[in-house]
Structure formats: C-alpha cells, structure tokens
N, C-alpha and C positions, 0 to 999 in steps of 0.2 A: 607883538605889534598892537600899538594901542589906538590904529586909525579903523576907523570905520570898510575902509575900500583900499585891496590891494592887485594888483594884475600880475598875470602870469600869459604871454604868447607863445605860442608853440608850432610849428609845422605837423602836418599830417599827412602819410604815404597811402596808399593800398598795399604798398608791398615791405612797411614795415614789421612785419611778424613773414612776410616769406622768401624774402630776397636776403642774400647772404653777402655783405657790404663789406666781407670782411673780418680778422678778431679783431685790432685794434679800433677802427671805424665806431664796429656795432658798440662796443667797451664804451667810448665816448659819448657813443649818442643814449645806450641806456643810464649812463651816469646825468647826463644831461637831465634825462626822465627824471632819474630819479630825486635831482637836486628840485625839480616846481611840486614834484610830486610829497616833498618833504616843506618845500614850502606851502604850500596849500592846508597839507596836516597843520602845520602852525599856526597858520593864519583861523584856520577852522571855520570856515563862515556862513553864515547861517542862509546866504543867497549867493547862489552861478547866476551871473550875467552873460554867456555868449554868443560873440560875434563869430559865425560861421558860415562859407559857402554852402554850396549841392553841385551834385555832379549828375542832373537829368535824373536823378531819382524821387524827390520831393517836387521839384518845380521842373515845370516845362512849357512850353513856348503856346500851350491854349493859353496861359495868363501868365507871364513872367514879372512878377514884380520888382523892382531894384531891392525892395527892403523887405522884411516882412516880420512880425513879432506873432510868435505861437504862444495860444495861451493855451493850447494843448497840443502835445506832439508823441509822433513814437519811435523811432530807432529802425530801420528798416534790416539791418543785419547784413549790411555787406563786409565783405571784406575783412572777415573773423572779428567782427564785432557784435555787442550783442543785440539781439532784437527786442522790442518792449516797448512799454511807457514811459513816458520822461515825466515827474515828478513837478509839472509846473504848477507854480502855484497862483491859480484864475487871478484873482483877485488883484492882485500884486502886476500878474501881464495885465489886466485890462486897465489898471491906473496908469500902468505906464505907455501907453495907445494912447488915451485920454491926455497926457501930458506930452507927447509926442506930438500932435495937431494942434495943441495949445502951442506950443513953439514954432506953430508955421513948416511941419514938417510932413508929410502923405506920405503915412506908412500902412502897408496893408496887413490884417489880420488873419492870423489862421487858427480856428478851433479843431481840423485836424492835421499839423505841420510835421510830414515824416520827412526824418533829417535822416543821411546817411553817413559815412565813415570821416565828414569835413568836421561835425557835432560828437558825431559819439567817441573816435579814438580820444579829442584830449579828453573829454570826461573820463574817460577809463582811464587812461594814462595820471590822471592827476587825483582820480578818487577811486580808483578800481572797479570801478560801474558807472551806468547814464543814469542810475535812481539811487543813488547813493545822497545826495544833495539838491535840494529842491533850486529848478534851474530854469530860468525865462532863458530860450533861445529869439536869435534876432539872426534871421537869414540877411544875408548880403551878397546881388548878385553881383559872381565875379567870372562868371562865365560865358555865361548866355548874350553873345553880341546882337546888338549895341550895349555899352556899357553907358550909364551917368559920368560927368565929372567925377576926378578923385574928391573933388573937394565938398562931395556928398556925404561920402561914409566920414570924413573926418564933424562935418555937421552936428551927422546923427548919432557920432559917440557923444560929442559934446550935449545936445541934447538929452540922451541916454545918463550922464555922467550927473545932470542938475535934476535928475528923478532921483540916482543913488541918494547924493546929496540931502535927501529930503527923508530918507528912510532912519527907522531908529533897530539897525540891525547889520551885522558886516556882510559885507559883498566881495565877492572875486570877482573879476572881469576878465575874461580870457576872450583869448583873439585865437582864431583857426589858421592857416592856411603857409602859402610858401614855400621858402622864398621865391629866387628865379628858378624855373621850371617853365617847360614848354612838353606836357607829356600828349599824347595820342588822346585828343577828345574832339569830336567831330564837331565840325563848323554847318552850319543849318544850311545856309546856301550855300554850300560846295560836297550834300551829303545825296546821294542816292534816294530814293524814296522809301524804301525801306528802312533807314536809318535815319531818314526824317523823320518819319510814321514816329519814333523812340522818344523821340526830339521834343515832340511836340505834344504828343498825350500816351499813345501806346508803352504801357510796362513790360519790362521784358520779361520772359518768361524764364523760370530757374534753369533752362540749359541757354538759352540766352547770355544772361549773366554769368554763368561760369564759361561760357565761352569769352567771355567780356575779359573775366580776371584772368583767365589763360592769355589773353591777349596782353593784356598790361604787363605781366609777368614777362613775358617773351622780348616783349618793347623795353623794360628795364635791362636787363641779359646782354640785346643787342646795341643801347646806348651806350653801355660801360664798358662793351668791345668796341666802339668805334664803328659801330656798322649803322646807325638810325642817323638820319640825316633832320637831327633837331635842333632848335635853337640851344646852343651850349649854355649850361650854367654860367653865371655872371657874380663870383665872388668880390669884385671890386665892385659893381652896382649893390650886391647886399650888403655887403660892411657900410657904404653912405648911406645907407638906407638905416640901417642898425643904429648908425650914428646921429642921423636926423631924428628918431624914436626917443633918444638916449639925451637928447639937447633939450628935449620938450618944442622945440618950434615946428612945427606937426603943421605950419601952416605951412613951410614951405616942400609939402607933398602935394598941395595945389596945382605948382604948376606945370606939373606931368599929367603930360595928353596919354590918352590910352594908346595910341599906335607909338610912342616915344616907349612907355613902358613894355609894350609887344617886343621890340624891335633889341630891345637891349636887355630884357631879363626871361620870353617865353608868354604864349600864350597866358600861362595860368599866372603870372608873376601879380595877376590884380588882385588875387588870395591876399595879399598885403595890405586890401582894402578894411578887411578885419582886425588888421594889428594897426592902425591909424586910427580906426574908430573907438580898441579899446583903449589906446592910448590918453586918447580925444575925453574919454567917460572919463579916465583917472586924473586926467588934468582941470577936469571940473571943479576940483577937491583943491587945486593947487597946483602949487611945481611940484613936482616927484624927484624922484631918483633914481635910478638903474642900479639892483642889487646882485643881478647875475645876468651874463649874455654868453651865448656858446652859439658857435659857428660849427658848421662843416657839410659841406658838398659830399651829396652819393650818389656819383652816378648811376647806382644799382637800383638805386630808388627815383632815379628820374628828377635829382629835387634836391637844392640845400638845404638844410635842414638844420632850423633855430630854435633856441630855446631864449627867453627872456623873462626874467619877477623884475616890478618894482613893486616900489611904493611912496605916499603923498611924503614930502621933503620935512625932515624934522628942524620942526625953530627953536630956535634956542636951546 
C-alpha cells in the first residue's frame, strides 16, 4: 500500500473471548479478525488513530464530553483485556487539539484518558496489544444520553482526516463499536441511586465489576434463547448502513435522529458514530474504496458483528 492512510472498523463485544456463538459462527468471525489483523500487519503504520466509545468506565456524567482526544491514556483491563499504558504520542495528540479548534470544532482534552474494552479489544485484535503501536485515541460519546447530532462525529473524522493529511508518516484509522445492538446498559434517569452513584463518578469496585460481567454474560445466554426482551438485531438497517460506509456519501448519516436510530437498530447502535468519523478521516485523502466487509449477527454476543479495511481510491 503506498497511500499514506488506510482504515480498518471493527465491532467490539465483552463477551467476545467468553460466550460460545457457536463452531461455524465463531470460525467466521475469527477469520474476519483475522483478515484486518493481516491487513494492518501490511499496511504497518507508523500511527493508530482511533475512534472509540466508553461504557461508564473512563467518562461519566460529573463531565461527559461528546468528544475527547487523550494525549495520555491507560487501558483499564475489562473484559480480558489488558490493562496498561497506551503508547500516545504527546506531541502528535496536542497538534491535533490544536488543529481541531482551528477547524471550529470543541473537543475536550484528556492527559489522563482510561479507555475500556470499546479502545483496547480492536487494538489487540489488530496488533496483539494496546502498546504495540503508538496510538491517539479520540473518545466519542455514544452512550451517555443526550447524544449531539450524527452529523458531529462525521465533522470530526473529517477534521481528524485534514490533520492525517498533514503528517509525513502512515496512519490507520480504526473505528470501534456496533452494529445494531441494544445490550443491558443503564439509563441515568431510569436508574436507581445506587447505579447512578456509577453513572456519574463512583468506580466500581472489583467484585462490582465482575458482578457487572457475570450480568452481561447471563444477558447474552438469555437473548439468544429468546427470553431478554431487547431491541432485536437489525440486519437489514446494518447492510444500508455498511452500504452507505462503502458509497463514501457519509453525509447522508446526517439525517438520522438519535431516537430514529434507537428505535430501529438498539440503544448502543450510535457505536456507529466511530465508523462514520473514521470514515470521514479517510475521505479527507479522497474517494476510497472498500477492500473487505464481513457481516454477521450473534445473538450470544448481544451484537452484529462487522469487520470493514479500505483504502484512499487508486488513479490511474
């Protein structure tokens, strides 16, 4: 690949390493891994840009910001992933701060940004560790209601996309999160006080948390028998969606209201807000291309489950 910036998006479970989806199922989706994770080794790039939620781990509702860029972060270790430093490189996040407010865009900073299993699984899955490849994360929230316009995060890839642009070194751009999903994550005003208390600044405490993942665990189990009364996966909304990604017209993700997207793909379906913004970065560069897309719904995982590489369109 001899472009400077190429993307790879990907879904991310909690109960990808413990939930059993299946031989054929899991066959797929490890291959799937395994095709960005061979793309990535090719591409080799000397900078991770990604676009990733939080699930009340890193951010909580004393300050929720819509966006936020770490120029220093660490891995918090849920959900058998690993815990540590993330490899940011200062210099590089605070130019790109710097040129983010120059574009007219209010993104918040963090010098200590702990990202949970929405950042760390793809890193792992596409480089075998979260410190393997020096990496600006860029929080996106996609949980924490109210949400911004869709037509923010596609903004702020594009802004994101005219910093790459400006670098003399290759970049991946990876996007976190999705597809349609609608898994057990608690709503602020409809939660108890004590799982407000969570919500808003209180950490939980490590039997907390593996009460946490015992719960999600048991929540995947009973979705895929038919007994959780969640919004159903929407494979017909993720393929137009996949397809809208794949067309490059990323504006028309615009015109989806957030309760339009609740309603017809799950609560967490706004995870998609990171695979529109990495899009958004790679379309900076040009038209692109779509060089691999893999589908498949698991209900064991609560979650379809996408893999997508392109890269910028070869001329001539």
């Amino acid at each position: 690949m001899a472009n400077n910036v190429a993307l790879s998006c990907l879904s991310h479970s909690p109960l990808l390493h413990r939930a059993d989806p299946g031989t054929h199922v899991r066959r797929r989706v490890d291959d799937a891994l395994a095709h960005a994770r061979d793309f990535a080794t090719q591409f080799d790039p000397d900078l991770v840009v990604i676009f990733g939620p939080d699930h009340y781990q890193g951010f909580r509702y004393d300050v929720m910001p819509p966006f936020c860029v770490g120029t220093a972060a660490r891995s918090i270790g849920d959900y058998d992933t690993t815990a540590g430093e993330l490899p940011v490189p200062q210099q590089q996040a605070d130019a790109l701060i710097e040129h983010l407010f120059a574009a007219d865009l209010d993104i918040a900073m963090s010098e200590a940004m702990v990202v949970d299993h929405g950042i760390a699984q793809p890193l792992e899955a596409l480089f075998g560790g979260t410190a393997v490849k020096p990496v600006i994360p860029i929080f996106i929230n996609a949980v924490a209601t109210p949400l911004g316009p869709a037509r923010r995060a596609r903004l702020l890839g594009a802004a994101v996309g005219t910093f790459i642009r400006q670098l003399d070194c290759k970049v991946l751009v990876v996007g976190s999160g999705g597809l349609s999903h609608d898994p057990l994550v608690p709503v602020l005003r409809e939660s108890p006080p004590e799982v407000a208390d969570v919500l808003i600044s209180r950490r939980r405490t490590e039997q907390e948390q593996r009460r946490r993942e015992e719960a999600v665990l048991a929540a995947g189990q009973s979705f895929a028998a038919g007994q959780l009364d969640l919004i159903p996966l929407n494979p017909e909304f993720d393929r137009e969606f996949l397809d809208l990604l794949a067309s490059g017209e990323l504006e028309r993700f615009d015109a989806f209201s957030t309760a339009e997207l609740t309603a017809r793909a799950g609560n967490s379906i706004h995870e998609v807000r990171t695979w529109v913004a990495a899009h958004a970065a790679l379309a900076a560069s040009g038209p692109y291309d779509s060089t691999y897309s893999f589908y498949q719904p698991v209900p064991e995982w609560i979650i379809a489950f996408a893999v997508t590489t392109a890269i910028p369109r070869q001329i001539g």
